[in-house]
N, C-alpha and C positions, 0 to 999 in steps of 0.2 A: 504494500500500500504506500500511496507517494506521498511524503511528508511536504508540506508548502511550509514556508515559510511568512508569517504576518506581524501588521506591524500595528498599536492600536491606536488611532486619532486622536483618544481619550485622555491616556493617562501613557502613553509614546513609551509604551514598553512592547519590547519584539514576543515572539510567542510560535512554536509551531503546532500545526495541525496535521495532523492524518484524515486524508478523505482516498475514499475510490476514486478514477477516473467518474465511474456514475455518477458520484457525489458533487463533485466541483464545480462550483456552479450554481446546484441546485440549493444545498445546504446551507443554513445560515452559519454563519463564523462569529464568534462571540470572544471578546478578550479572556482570557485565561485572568490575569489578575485583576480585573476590574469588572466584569462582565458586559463592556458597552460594544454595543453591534458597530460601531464608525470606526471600523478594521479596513487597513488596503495588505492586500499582497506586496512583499518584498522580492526582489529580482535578487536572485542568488548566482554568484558565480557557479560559472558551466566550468566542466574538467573533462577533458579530451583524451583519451588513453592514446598514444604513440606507439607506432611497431617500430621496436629498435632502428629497422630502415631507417623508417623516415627522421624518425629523430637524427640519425646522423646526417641524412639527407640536408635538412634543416642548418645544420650546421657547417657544413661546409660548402656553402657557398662562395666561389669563386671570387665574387667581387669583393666578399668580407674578409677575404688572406692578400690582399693585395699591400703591400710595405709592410707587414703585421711583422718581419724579420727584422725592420728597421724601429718598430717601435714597442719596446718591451709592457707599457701599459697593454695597449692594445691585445699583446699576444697573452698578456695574464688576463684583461679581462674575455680574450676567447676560449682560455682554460678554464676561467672557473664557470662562464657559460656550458660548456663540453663538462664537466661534475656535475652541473644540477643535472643536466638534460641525460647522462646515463645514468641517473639515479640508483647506483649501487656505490661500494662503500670503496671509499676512497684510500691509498696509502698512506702512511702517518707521513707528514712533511707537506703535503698538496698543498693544504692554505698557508703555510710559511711560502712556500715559491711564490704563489699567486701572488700573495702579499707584496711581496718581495717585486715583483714587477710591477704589479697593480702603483708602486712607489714610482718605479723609472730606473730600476737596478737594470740592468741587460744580464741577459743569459749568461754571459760569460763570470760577471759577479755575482751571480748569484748559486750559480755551479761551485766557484770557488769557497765561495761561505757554509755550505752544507757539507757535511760526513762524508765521507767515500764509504759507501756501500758495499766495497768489496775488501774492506781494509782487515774486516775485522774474519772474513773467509780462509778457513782450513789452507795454508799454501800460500798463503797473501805478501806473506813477507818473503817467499823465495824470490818473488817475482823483480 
């Protein structure tokens, strides 16, 4: 059953409802804390589910990597766009990088300010 979400004229406190599709419309709607019928419906944001595709899709548009090597905001704010949008879990370090550009650090300082990953690997020091 689809929950609407309303708002009251009255005493302007929000409130949801459960009606059927049958119902909607027909039903009177009444404040939940006040009981006054001078109720409007609220517009709730709509959520779009994404197939991985497109979500990369979305993302890589052409015109939006153009200088993105020359300007390290730009390339951290396309990284952390690219985080939200594959919506799983991120490596520990992500928002220090991002950060990190999001300032104007360039890739090369910012590589240099973070751990070596490999340093602390079985054989690391033979190398």
């Amino acid at each position: 059953m689809p929950t609407y979400d309303f708002i009251c004229l009255n005493c302007n406190e929000r409130f949801d409802v459960f009606l059927t599709f049958d119902e909607y419309g027909k039903r009177a709607v009444r404040c939940d804390h006040c009981g006054s019928d001078k109720v409007r419906r609220r517009m709730t944001k709509v959520r779009i589910a994404k197939s991985e595709e497109s979500r990369l899709e979305s993302m890589m548009d052409p015109s939006a990597l153009e200088g993105i090597e020359d300007d390290p905001r730009a390339m951290g704010q396309m990284m952390r766009k690219m985080g939200k949008e594959m919506g799983e879990e991120l490596p520990p370090g992500f928002d220090d990088v991002v950060d990190r550009l999001e300032a104007g650090q360039s890739p090369e300082e910012v590589e240099s300010a973070l751990p070596d990953p490999g340093a602390d690997a079985p054989g690391a020091e033979d190398e």
